[in-house]
Each structure stands twice: as C-alpha cells, then as structure tokens.
C-alpha positions in Angstrom: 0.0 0.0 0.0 1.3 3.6 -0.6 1.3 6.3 1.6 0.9 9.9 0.5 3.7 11.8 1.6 2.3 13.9 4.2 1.5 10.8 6.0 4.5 9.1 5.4 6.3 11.7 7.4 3.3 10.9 10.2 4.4 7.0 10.2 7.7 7.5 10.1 7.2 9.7 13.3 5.6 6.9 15.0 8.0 4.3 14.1 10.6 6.9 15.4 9.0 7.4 18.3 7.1 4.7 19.3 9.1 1.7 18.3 12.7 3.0 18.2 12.5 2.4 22.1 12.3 -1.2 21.2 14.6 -1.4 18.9 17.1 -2.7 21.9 15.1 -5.8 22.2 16.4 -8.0 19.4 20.0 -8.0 20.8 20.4 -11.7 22.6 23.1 -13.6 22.7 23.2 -16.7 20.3 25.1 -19.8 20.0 24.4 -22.0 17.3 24.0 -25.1 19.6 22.9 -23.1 22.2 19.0 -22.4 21.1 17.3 -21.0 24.4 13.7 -20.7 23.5 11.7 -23.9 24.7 10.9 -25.2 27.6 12.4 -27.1 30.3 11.5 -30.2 31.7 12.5 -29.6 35.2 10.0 -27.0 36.5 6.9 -27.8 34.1 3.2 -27.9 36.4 0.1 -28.4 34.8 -1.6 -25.4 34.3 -4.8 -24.3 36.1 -8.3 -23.1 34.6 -7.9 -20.4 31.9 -7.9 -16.6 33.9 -10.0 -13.9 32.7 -8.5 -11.3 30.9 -6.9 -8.4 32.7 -9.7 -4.8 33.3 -9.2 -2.4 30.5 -6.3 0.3 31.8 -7.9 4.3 32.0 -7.6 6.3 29.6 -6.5 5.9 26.1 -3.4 4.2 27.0 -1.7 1.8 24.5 0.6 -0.9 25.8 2.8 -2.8 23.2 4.5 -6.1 23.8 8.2 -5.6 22.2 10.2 -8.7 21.5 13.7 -9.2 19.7 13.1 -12.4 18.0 16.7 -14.6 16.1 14.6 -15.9 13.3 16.6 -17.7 10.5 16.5 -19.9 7.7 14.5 -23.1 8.5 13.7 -21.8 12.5 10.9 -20.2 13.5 12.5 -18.2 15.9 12.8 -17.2 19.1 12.3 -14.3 21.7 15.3 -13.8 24.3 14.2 -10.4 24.8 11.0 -8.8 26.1 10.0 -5.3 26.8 6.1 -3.9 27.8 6.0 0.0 26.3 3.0 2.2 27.4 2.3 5.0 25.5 -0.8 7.9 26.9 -1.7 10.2 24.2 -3.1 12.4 26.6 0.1 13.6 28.3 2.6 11.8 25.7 4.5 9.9 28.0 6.2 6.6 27.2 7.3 3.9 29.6 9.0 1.1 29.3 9.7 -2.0 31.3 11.8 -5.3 31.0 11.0 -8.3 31.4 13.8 -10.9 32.5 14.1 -13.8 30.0 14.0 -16.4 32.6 11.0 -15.6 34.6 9.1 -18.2 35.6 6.0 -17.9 34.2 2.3 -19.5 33.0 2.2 -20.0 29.8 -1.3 -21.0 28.4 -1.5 -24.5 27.5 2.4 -25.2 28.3 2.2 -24.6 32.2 4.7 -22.8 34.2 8.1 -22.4 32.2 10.8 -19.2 30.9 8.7 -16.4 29.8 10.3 -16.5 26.4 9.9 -19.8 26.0 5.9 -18.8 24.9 6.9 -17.2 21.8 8.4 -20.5 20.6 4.8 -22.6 21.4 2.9 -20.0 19.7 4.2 -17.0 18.4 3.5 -13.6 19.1 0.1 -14.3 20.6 1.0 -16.4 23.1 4.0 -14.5 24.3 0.9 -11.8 24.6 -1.2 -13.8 26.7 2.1 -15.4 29.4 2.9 -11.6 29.8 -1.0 -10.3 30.4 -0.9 -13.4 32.9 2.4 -12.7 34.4 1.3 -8.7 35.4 -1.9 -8.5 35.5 -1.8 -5.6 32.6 -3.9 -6.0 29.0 -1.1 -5.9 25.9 -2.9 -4.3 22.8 0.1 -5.2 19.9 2.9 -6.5 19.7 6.2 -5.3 17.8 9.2 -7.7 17.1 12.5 -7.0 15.5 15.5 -9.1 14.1 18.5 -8.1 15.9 20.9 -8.0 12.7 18.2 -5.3 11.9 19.2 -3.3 14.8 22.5 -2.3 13.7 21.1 -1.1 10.3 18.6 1.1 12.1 21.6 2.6 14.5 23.5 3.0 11.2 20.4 4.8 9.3 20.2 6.9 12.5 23.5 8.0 11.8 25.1 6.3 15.0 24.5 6.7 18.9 26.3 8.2 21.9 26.7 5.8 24.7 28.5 5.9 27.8 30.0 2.7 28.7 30.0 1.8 31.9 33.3 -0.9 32.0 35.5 -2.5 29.9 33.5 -5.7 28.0 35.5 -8.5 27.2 33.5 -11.2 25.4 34.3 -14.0 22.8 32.2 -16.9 21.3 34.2 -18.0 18.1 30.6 -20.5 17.7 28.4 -17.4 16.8 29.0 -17.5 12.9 26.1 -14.6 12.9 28.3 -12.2 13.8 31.0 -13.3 11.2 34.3 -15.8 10.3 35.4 -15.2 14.2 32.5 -15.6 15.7 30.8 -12.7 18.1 33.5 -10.4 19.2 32.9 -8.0 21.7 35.9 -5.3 23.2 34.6 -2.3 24.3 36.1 0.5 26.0 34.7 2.4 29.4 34.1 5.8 28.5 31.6 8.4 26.1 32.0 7.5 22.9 29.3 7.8 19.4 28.8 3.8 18.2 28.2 2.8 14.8 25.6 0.1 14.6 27.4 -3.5 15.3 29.2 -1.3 18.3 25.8 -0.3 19.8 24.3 -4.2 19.5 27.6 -5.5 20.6 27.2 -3.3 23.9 23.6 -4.3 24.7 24.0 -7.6 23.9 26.6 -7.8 26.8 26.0 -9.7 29.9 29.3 -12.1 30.5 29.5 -10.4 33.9 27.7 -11.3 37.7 25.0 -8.9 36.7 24.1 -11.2 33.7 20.7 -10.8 32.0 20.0 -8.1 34.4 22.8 -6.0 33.5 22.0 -6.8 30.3 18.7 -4.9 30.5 19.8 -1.9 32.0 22.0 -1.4 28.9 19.3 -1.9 26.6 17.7 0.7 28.2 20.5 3.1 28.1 20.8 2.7 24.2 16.6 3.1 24.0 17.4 6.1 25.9 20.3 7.5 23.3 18.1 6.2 19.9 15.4 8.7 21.3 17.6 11.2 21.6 19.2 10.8 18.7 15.9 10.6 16.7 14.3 13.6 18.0 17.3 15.7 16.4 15.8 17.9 13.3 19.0 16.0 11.5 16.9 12.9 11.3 14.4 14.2 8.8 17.1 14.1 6.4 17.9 10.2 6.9 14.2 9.3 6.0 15.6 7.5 2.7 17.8 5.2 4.9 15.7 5.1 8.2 12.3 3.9 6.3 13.6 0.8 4.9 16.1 -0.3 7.8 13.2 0.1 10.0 10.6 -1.6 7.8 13.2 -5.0 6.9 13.5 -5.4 10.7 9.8 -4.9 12.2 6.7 -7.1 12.6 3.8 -6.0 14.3 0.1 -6.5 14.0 -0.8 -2.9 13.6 -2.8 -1.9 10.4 -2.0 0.9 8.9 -4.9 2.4 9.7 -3.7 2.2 13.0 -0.3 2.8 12.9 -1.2 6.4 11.4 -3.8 7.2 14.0 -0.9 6.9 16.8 1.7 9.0 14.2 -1.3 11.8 14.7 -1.0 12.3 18.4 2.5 10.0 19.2 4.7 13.4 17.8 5.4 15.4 21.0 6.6 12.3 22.6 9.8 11.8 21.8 10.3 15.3 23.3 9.6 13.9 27.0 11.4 11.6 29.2 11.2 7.9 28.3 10.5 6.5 32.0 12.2 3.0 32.4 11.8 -0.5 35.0 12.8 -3.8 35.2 10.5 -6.5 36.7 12.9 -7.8 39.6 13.1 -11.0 41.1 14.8 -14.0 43.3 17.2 -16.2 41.4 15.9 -20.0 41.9 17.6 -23.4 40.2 14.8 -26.1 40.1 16.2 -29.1 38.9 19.8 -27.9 37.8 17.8 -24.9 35.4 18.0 -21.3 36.6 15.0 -19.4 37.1 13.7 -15.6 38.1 10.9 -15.4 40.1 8.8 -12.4 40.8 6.7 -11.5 43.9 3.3 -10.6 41.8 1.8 -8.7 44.4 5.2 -6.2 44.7 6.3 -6.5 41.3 2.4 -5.8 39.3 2.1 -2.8 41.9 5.1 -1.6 40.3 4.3 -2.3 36.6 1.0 -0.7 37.1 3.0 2.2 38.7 5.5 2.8 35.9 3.2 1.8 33.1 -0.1 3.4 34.2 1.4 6.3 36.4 -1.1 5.6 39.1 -1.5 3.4 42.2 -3.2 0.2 41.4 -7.2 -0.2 42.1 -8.0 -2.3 45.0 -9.3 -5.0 43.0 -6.3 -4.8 40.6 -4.1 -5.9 44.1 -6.6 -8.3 45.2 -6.4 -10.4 42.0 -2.8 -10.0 42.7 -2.8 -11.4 45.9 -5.0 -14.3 44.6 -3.3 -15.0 41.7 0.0 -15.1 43.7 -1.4 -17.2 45.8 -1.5 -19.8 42.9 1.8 -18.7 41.8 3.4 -19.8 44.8 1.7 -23.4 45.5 2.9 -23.8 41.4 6.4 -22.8 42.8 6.2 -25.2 45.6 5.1 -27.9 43.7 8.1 -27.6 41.1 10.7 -27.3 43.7 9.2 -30.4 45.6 9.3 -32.8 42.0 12.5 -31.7 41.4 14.2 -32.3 45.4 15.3 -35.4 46.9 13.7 -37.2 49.1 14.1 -36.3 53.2 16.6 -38.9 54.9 15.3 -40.8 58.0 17.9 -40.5 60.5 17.9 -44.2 62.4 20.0 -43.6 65.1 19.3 -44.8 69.3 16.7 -42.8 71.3 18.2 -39.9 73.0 19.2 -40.6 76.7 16.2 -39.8 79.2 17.9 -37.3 81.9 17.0 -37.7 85.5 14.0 -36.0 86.6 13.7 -34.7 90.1 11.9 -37.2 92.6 13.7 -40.0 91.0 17.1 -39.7 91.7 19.4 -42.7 91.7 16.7 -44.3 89.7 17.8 -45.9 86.0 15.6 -43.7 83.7 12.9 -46.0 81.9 13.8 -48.0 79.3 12.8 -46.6 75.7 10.0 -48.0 74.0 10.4 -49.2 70.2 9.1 -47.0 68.1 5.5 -48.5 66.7 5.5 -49.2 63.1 1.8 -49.6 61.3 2.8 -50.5 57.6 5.1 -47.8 57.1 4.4 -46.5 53.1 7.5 -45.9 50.8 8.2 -41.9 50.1 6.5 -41.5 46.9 8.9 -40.9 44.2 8.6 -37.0 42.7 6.6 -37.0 39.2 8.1 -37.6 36.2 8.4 -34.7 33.9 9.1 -35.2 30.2 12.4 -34.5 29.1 12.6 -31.4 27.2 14.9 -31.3 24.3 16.2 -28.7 21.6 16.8 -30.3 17.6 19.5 -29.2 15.9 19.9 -30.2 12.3 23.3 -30.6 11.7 22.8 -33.5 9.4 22.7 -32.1 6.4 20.2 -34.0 5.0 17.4 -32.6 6.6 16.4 -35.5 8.9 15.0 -32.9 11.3 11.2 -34.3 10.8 11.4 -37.2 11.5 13.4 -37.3 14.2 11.3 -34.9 16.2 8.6 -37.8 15.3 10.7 -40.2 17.0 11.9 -38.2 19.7 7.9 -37.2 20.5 6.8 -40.8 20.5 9.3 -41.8 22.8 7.3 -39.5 25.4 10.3 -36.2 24.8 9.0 -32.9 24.9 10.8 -31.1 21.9 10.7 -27.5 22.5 12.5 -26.3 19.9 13.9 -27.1 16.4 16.4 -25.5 14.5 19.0 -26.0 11.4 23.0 -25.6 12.0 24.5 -23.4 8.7 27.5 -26.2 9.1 26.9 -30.6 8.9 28.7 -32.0 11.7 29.6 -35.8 11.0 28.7 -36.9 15.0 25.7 -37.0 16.5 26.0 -35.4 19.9 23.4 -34.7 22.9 24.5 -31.9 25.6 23.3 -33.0 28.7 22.9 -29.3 30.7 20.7 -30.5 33.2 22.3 -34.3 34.0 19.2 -35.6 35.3 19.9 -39.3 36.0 19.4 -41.9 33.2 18.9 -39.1 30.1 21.8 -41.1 28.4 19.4 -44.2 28.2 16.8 -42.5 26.9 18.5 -40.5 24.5 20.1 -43.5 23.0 17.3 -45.4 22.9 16.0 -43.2 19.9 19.3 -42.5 18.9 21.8 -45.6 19.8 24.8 -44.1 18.4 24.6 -40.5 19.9 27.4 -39.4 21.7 26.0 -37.8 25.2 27.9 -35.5 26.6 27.5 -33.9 30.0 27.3 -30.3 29.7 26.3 -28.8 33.0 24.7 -25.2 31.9 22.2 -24.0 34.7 21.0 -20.9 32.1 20.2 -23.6 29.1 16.5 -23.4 27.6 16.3 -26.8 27.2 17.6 -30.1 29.8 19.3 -31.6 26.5 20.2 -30.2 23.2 20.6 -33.1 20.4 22.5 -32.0 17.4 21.4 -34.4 14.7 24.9 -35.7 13.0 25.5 -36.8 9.2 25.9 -40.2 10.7 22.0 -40.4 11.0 22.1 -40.9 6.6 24.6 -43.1 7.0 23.7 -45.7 9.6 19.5 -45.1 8.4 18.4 -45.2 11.9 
C-alpha cells in the first residue's frame, strides 16, 4: 500500500517514536547449539483453569509487547528479549519495562516455564497472553525485531552516543552470525558515538555477575540514546535510509490504519522523558535450570505504577494477591518434583535425663518406636524431558526425528537447522538428570551424550542431529 507523503512523514514519526525504544530488544546472545527458546522439563506444572482477561487500563493508554526475535532460515524463531512499552496520548508519555528472559511464568496451554519460551509454542500471541498473565496488565500489539536489523537502524540513524560503563571482554568464536570469528565483543569504558554493530555488541553484553539483568539496563541506556538521537531535526534528512532499515527489521500486527492514527498524536513524545523499570526478582535453580521469580503482588504494583502512572485499584491488588497465591503453590510444587527425598535418621533414642523425685533411679527404658505399615516416600513425578533439535545433518532429517523423539514421550521444544553438517551425533546434557543417556540412546543408539552442565540452558538436552543419522538409516 502507498502512503501519500504527508502521511508518510506521520508514520515514520511513530516508528521513530514509538518503536525505536524497542529497537534494543532483538540483541540476545546466540550460540548456534545453544537455542534457548523452549521449555524445560524440570520446572513444568500443569496449568490451572484459563484466567480472565486483565480490566481495561484508564484512559487511552496503549501498551505494546516488544520482542527481539533470532529468526533464521528453517527456525521459526525465538524471543530472548522482552519489553512492555505504554504509551498515553493524553500527556505523551512513554514507559518502558523489561522483562527478565528467565522468569518463571504461566504459559497458556504449556504450564509454568521461561517467559520466552511462549513465543516458541505459539508466536507472538501467546508470548501476549504469558505476559497479560504474568502482570496482570492488557497488551494491545505487539512489535518484534531481528537483531541484525538493529544495527542497520543505529547505522540509518547516523550512530548513537553511549556511555560505557566498564570495559567488555566477550568471545564466542561459535556465533557464525556475527562473522568468520564468531561474536567479538571489546569495548572500551568511556563516552563514545557507536556505529551500529558497536551499539548491538554493547547491549547484547552480559558475560558479567550482573548477567541478563545488567544486560537490560544497557538496553535501556541505548533506547534512551536512539530517542535522543531521533528527535534531532538532523533525522528528517535520513528518512531515505531510516524507512527501509526500520521496515526489513519490524513485525507488528498494527494496520495501517492504526499505525497512522498513533503518528497523529505519538509526535510530541519523543520530546519527553522515556520513563524506564525492570520486573525484579529471586534467582531460583529447580532441577539444575535457573530461574527468576517475581513476587506478583510487589512486582504488578510496580508495573501498574511505571506503566499506568497511578496506584493500582484495589481489586487490581486483590487479583494479585490471589493469583499469587496460585503462583506460589505452582512454585512449591516444582521445587518439591525436582528435590530429593528427606533422609530418616535411624540412630538410638536420646538418653532420658533424670527427673527430680527420682534420683538414683535408671531412667525407663525406651519403648520401640510402633511401626503400622510404614508406606515408601512416593517418588517425585516424572516430567518429560525437554529437548532442543538441531539439524546438523545435512540432510534434513530434522522431521522425523522430532517424530521419534515425540513418541518416545520427549518434549521437543524447539527445532532449528545448523548453517555447518557436523559428522557426529552429539546430545548436551545441561541439566544431568539421572538416566537421560538411556533414553536418548534409545532413539538414537549411536549418539554421543555429553554432560554439559549449563544451569541458564532453555532446554535439559540439546541433540544435534549428525550426518551419521544418513549413513547408519536409523
């Protein structure tokens, strides 16, 4: 469809001012054999009875689910980063809040698992719903962007000013995105105006202790710097550039209809401070898998807060009371599948000391303790092994794998195609639950499994399908 010019400057407004502040999202670290959308076995609980939908916020307000989704040839992607943006025509104010990757979350239909796992069960729509569940707050659209699209927007733009806070150090000679040697990241402390791969190097950062929340508070910072730099009068005359690197790296479901009624009232806002959260959290490992989980009563309070700008209703808290509630009994019953089973100590009754008014009496002699049928503890409930498919074979044996891998009772979260065939077939083992070998090799009896602690990792085992698999025909 064309757009007259007049309006074309409107759009290009909006996508300047509304969706620039997401451009940060699609900068996650990859590794090849690494894929972290899907879910994990280890903390999976069946989910409840659907929840009604969230009230309506006041006002006119528009929220926007932003994700940075990897999506390449022969994978349908995956979100590793999430931001909520509200935007209030009526006093054109924008805010923006972060969502940690690995918070533990409902997902409709999947049970509780990574947040941005949901967008690998079912797209944008589901990712919608697991975040209107997870806060409480109606999402109206969503926006996604390709992160190799972000550093042609930051190029378009002209370049960003960032101030580093440290020295980053980072190598991973496996990410053949980024390149022949693999992502490279050196960058110095200090003020300094990035081109684009600088400014996605620098928010995709997060080999430190901070990790992915570090991570979001640099996204931020460069959200911060693209609004800045595209509310300079300079920008008009990078339109030819800007309209195409922004158009090759966006999704959304907004019509256009839509997208040009926001350009009408969405101008003035890049003129006002972006306000900016992060959801926060406790860091939990259930079954060997690291997770982030929320206090929803605290943490919705807050999103309502920074998104709305008000104090919550009363029944917006009491749902969140309720709802955490469920949240927590879920939590419980996760960590309590995935703990050992309590020892009972067996040593002799403790020593009965003497009591006054029967001194120089031998204390009575213990009873036996009376046993009625003692039960065995029940063994914690087996949870399907989750698993990520990597086609490394080269001759596209992915399908039927999965097929295999499915029947065998494997939850297969995730499936994805290598650029390079790898002559092995190989299993990392991140979580090393006892006997995955066995049943890895009994679909594939020649896999090599390799124990590969990673408490981060999407998925309990990532299998990378080898050109053996033509050769042998199993």
């Amino acid at each position: 469809m064309r757009i007259p010019g007049g309006r074309r400057l409107s759009l290009t407004w909006l996508i300047l001012g509304l969706f620039v502040t997401a451009l940060l999202v699609g900068v996650a670290v990859y590794r090849p054999f690494a894929v972290k959308a899907g879910t994990t076995a280890t903390a999976g609980v069946a989910e409840t009875d659907p929840a009604p939908p969230p009230a309506k916020l006041p006002g006119q307000r528009v929220t926007f689910l932003m994700m940075g989704v990897d999506k390449r040839q022969d994978d349908p992607g995956r979100a590793d980063s999430m931001v909520v943006v509200s935007y209030d025509p009526a006093s054109q104010q924008m805010a923006l809040l972060s969502l940690a990757r690995d918070t533990w979350a409902q997902i409709p239909g999947h049970g509780y698992d990574k947040i941005n796992h949901a967008y690998a069960f079912g797209g944008e729509q589901l990712a919608m719903q697991t975040v209107e569940r997870l806060l409480g707050i109606p999402i109206d659209h969503y926006v996604t962007f390709n992160f190799m699209g972000f550093a042609k927007i930051v190029d378009a733009l002209g370049g960003v000013d960032i101030d580093a806070e440290k020295r980053m150090l980072y190598h991973d000679p496996s990410d053949d995105a980024m390149g022949p040697d693999g992502l490279v990241i050196d960058i110095q402390p200090g003020m300094q105006h990035m081109a684009g791969l600088d400014a996605l190097k620098y928010a995709r950062f997060r080999a430190d202790d901070e990790g992915d929340l570090g991570r979001m508070r640099r996204q931020q910072q460069v959200a911060k710097a693209l609004m800045k730099t595209a509310a300079t009068p300079s920008v008009i005359m990078r339109l030819p550039q800007l309209i195409p690197a922004v158009a090759g790296a966006m999704e959304t479901d907004l019509s256009v209809a839509e997208m040009l009624k926001l350009a009408t009232s969405a101008r003035d806002a890049l003129s006002h401070p972006l306000n900016t959260g992060a959801l926060s959290g406790e860091n939990k490992i259930i079954g060997g898998i690291f997770y982030f989980i929320p206090d929803l009563i605290k943490e919705r309070a807050t999103a309502y807060q920074l998104l709305v700008g008000n104090v919550p209703p009363t029944e917006f808290e009491s749902r969140a009371r309720a709802d955490q509630d469920v949240y927590a009994k879920a939590l419980a019953e996760a960590t309590a599948e995935n703990s050992p089973p309590p020892t009972v100590s067996s040593g002799a009754p403790p020593v009965v000391g003497t009591q006054p008014g029967n001194q120089g009496q031998q204390p009575p002699a213990a009873k036996p303790p009376v046993t009625t049928n003692p039960q065995p503890p029940k063994p914690p409930k087996s949870q399907p092994l989750t698993v990520a498919v990597i086609d490394a074979s080269g001759h596209g044996l992915a399908t039927a794998y999965v097929n295999k891998l499915k029947a065998a009772g494997f939850r297969v979260a995730r499936v994805g195609k290598a650029s390079t065939p790898v002559p092995r077939t190989v299993a990392l083992d991140h979580a090393l639950q006892p006997g995955t070998a066995e049943k890895i090799n009994a679909v594939l009896p020649n896999a090599m499994v390799v124990p590969a602690k990673d408490s981060q990792a999407g998925e309990a085992v990532e299998i990378i399908l080898g050109a053996d698999l033509a050769k042998s025909g199993n």
